[in-house]
DSSP file (Angstrom, degrees, kcal/mol; ACC not computed):
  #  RESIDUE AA STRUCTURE BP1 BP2  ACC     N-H-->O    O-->H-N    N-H-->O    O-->H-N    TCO  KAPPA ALPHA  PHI   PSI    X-CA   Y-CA   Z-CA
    1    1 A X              0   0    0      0, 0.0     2,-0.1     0, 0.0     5,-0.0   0.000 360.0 360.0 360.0 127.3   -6.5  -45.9    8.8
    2    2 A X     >  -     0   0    0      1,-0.2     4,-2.9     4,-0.0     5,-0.2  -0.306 360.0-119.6 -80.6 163.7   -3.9  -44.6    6.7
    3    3 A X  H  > S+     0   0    0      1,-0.2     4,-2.0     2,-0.2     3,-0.4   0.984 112.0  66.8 -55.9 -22.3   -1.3  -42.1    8.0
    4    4 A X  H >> S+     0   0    0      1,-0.3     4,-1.7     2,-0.2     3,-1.0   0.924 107.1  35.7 -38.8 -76.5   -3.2  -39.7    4.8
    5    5 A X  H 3> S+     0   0    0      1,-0.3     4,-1.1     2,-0.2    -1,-0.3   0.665 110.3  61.7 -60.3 -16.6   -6.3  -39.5    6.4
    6    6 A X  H >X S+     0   0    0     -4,-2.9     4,-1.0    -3,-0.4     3,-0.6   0.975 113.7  41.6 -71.3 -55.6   -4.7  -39.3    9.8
    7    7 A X  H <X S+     0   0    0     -4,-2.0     4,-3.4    -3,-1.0     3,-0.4   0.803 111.8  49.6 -36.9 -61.6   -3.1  -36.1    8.4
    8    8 A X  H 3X S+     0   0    0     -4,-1.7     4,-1.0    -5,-0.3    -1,-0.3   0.727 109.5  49.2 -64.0 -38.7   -5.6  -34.9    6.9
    9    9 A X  H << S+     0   0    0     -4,-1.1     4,-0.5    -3,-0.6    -2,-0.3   0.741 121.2  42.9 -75.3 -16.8   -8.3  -35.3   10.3
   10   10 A X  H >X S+     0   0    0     -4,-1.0     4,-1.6    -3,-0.4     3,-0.6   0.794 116.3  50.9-116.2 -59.3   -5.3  -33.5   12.3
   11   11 A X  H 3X S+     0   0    0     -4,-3.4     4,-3.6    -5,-0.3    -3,-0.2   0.831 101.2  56.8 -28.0 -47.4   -4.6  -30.7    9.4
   12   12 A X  H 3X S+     0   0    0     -4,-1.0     4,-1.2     1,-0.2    -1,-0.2   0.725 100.3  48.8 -98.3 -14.8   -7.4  -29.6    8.8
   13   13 A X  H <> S+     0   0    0     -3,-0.6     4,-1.9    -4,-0.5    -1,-0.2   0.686 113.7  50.9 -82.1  -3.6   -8.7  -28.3   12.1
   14   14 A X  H  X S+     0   0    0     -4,-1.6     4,-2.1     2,-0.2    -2,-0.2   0.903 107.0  54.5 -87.4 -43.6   -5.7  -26.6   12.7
   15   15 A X  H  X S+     0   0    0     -4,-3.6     4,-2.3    -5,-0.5    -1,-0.2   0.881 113.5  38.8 -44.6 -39.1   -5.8  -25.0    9.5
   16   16 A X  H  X S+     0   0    0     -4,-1.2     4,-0.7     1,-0.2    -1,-0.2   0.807 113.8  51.7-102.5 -15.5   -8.9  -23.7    9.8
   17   17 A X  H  X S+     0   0    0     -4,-1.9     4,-0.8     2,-0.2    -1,-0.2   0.757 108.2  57.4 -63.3 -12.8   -8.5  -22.7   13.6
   18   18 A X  H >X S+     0   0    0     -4,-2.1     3,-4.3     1,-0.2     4,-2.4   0.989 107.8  46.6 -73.6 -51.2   -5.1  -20.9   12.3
   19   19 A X  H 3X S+     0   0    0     -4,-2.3     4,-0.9     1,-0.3    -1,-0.2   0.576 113.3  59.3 -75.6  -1.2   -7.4  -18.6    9.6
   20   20 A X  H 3X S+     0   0    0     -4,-0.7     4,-0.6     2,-0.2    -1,-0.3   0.856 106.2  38.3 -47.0 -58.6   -9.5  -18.2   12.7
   21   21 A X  H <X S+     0   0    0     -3,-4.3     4,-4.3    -4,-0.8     5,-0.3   0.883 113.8  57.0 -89.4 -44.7   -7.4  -16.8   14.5
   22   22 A X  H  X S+     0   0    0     -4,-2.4     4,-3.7     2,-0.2    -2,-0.2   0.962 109.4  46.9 -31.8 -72.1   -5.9  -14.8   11.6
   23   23 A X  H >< S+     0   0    0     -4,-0.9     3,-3.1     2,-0.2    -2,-0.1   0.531 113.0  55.6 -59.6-124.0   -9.1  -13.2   10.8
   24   24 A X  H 3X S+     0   0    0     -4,-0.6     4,-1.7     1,-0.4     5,-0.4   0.205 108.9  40.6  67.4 -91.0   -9.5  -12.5   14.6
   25   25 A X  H 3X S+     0   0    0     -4,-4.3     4,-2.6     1,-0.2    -1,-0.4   0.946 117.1  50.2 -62.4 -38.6   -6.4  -10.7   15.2
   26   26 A X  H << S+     0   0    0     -4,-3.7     4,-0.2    -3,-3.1    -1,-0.2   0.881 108.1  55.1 -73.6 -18.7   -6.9   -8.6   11.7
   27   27 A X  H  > S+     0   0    0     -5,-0.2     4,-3.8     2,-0.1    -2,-0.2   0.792 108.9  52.7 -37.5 -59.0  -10.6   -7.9   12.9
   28   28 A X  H >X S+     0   0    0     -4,-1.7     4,-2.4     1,-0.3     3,-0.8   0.949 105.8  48.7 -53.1 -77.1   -8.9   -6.4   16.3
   29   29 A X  H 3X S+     0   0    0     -4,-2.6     4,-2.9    -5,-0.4    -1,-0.3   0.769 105.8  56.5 -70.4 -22.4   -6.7   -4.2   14.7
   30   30 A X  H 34 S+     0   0    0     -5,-0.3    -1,-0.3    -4,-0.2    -2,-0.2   0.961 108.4  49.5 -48.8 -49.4   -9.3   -2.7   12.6
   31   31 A X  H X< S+     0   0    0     -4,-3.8     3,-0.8    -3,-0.8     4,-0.3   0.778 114.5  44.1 -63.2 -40.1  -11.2   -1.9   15.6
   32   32 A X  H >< S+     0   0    0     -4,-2.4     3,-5.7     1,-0.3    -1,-0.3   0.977 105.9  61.3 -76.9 -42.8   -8.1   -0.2   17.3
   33   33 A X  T 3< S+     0   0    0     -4,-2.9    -1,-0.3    -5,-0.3    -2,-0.2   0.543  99.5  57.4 -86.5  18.1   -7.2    1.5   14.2
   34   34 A X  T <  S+     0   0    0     -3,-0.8    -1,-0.3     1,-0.1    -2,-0.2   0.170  97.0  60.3 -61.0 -13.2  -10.7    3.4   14.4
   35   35 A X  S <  S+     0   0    0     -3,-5.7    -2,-0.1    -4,-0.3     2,-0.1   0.072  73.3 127.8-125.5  43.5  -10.1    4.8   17.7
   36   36 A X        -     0   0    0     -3,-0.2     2,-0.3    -4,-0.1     3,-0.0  -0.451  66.8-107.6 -66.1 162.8   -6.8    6.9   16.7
   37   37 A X     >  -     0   0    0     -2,-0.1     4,-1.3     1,-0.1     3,-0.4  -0.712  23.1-111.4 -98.7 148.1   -7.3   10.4   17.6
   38   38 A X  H  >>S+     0   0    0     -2,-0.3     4,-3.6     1,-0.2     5,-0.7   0.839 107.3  62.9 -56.4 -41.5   -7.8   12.8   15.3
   39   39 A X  H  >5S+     0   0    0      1,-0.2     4,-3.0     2,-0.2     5,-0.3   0.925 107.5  59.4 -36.9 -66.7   -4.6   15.2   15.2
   40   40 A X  H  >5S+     0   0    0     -3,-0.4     4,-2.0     2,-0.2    -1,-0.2   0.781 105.9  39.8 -13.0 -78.3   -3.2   11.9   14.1
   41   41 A X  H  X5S+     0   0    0     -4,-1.3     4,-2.8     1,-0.2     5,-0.3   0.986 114.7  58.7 -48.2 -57.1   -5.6   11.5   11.0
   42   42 A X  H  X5S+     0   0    0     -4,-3.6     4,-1.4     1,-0.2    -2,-0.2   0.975 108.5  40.7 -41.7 -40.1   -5.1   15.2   10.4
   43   43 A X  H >X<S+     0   0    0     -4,-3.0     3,-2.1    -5,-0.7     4,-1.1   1.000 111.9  56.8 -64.1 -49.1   -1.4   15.0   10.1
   44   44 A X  H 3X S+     0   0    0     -4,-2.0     4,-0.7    -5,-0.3    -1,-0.3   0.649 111.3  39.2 -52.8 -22.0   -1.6   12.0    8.2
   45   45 A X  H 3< S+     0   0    0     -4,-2.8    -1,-0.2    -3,-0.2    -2,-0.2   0.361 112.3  60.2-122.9   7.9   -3.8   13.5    5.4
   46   46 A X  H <X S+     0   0    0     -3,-2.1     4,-0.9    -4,-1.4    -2,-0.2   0.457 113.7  43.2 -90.6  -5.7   -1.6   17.1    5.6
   47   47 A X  H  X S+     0   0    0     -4,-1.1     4,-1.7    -5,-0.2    -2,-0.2   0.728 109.9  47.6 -78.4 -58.7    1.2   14.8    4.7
   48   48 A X  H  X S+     0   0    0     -4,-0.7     4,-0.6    -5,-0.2    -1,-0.1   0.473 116.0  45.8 -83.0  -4.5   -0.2   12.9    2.2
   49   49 A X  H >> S+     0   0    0      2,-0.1     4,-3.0     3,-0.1     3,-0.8   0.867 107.5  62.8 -85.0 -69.1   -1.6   16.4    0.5
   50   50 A X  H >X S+     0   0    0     -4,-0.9     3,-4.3     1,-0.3     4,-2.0   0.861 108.5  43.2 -10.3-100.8    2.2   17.7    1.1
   51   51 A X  H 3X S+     0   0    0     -4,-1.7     4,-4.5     1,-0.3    -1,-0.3   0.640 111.2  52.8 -20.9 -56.0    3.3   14.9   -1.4
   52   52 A X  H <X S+     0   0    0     -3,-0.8     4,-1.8    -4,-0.6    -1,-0.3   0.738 107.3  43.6 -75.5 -14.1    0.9   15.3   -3.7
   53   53 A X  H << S+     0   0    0     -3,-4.3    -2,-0.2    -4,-3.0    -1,-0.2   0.925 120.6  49.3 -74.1 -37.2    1.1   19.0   -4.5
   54   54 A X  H >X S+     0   0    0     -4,-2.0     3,-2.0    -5,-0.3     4,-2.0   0.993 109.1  54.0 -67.3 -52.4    5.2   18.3   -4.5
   55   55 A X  H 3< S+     0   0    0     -4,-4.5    -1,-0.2     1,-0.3    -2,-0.2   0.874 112.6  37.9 -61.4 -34.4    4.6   15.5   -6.6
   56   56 A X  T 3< S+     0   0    0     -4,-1.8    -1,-0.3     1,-0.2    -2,-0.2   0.273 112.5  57.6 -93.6  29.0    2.6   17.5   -9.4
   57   57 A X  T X> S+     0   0    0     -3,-2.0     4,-1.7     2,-0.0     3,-1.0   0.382 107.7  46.0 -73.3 -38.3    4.7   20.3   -9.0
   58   58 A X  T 3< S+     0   0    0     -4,-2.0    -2,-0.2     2,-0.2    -3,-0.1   0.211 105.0  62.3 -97.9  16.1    7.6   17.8   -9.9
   59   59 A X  T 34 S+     0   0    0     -5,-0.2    -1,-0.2    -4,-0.1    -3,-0.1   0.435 107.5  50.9-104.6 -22.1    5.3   16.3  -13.1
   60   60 A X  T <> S+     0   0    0     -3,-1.0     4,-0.8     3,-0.1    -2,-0.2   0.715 104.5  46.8-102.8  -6.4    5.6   20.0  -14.4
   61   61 A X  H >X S+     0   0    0     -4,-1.7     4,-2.5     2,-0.2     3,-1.1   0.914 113.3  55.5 -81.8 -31.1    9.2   20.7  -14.3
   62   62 A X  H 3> S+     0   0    0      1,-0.3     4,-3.1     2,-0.2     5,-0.2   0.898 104.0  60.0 -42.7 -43.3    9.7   17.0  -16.1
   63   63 A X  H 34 S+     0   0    0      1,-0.2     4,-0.5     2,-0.2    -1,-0.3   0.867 107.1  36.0 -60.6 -32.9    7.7   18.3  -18.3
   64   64 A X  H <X S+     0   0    0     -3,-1.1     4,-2.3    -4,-0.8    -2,-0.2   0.627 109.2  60.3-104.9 -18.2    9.6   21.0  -19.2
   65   65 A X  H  < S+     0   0    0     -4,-2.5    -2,-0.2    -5,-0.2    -3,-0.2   0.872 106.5  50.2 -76.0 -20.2   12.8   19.5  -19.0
   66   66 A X  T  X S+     0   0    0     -4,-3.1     4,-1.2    -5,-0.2    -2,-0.2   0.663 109.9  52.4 -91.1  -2.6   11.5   16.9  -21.7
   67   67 A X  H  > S+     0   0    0     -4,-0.5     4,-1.5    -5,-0.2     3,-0.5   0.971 110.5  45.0 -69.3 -49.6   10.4   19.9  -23.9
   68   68 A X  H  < S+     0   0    0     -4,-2.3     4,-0.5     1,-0.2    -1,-0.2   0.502 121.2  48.8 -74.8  11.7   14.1   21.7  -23.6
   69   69 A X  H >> S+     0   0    0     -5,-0.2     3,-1.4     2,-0.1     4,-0.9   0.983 107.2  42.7 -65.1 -86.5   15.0   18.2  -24.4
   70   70 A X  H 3X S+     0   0    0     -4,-1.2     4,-0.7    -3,-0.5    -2,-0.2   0.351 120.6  50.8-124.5 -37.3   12.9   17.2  -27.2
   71   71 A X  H 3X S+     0   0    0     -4,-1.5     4,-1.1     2,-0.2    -1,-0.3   0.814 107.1  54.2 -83.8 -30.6   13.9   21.2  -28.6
   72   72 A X  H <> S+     0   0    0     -3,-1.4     4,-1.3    -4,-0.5    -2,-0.3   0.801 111.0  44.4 -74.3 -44.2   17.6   20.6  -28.1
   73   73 A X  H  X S+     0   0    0     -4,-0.9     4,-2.2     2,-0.2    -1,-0.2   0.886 103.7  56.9 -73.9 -28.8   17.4   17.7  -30.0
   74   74 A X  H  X S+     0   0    0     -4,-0.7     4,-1.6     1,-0.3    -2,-0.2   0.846 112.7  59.2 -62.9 -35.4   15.1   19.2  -33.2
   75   75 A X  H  < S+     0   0    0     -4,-1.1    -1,-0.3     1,-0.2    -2,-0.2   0.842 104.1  39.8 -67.9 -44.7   18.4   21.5  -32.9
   76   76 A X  H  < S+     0   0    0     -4,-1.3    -1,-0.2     2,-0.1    -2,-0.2   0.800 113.6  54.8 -69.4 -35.8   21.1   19.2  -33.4
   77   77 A X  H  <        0   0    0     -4,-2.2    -2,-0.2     1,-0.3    -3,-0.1   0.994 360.0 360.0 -69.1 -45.5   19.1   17.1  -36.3
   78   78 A X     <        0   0    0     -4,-1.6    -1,-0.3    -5,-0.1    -2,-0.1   0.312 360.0 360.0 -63.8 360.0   18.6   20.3  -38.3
């Protein structure tokens, strides 16, 4: 037998017992992360609202700082 195929018989159950085990443990944590309590979720998705209202509030003042921009400049070319 060459040492290949010796490699290759020893490799390849370990490989596929690693992704085994992989898949396994990321199964698992799905399952736990389904039994958070709710206050939890709630916070998490008043947070993530939080962000997004600041973040489109801070999409219109860009917005108007590239108008007084954009006017500042029409002012200078002229």
């Amino acid at each position: 037998m060459s040492i290949n195929l010796i490699l290759l018989i020893i490799l390849v159950p370990v490989v596929l017992f690693g992704m085994a085990g992989v898949f396994g443990l990321i199964l698992l944590k799905m399952l736990q992360g389904n039994s958070r309590d709710h206050s939890a979720v709630e916070d998490e998705t008043r947070m993530i609202q939080e962000i997004y209202n600041s973040l489109s509030g801070m999409e219109k003042r860009i917005e108007s700082l590239e108008t007084i921009i954009i006017e500042k400049e029409g002012e200078h070319d002229e």
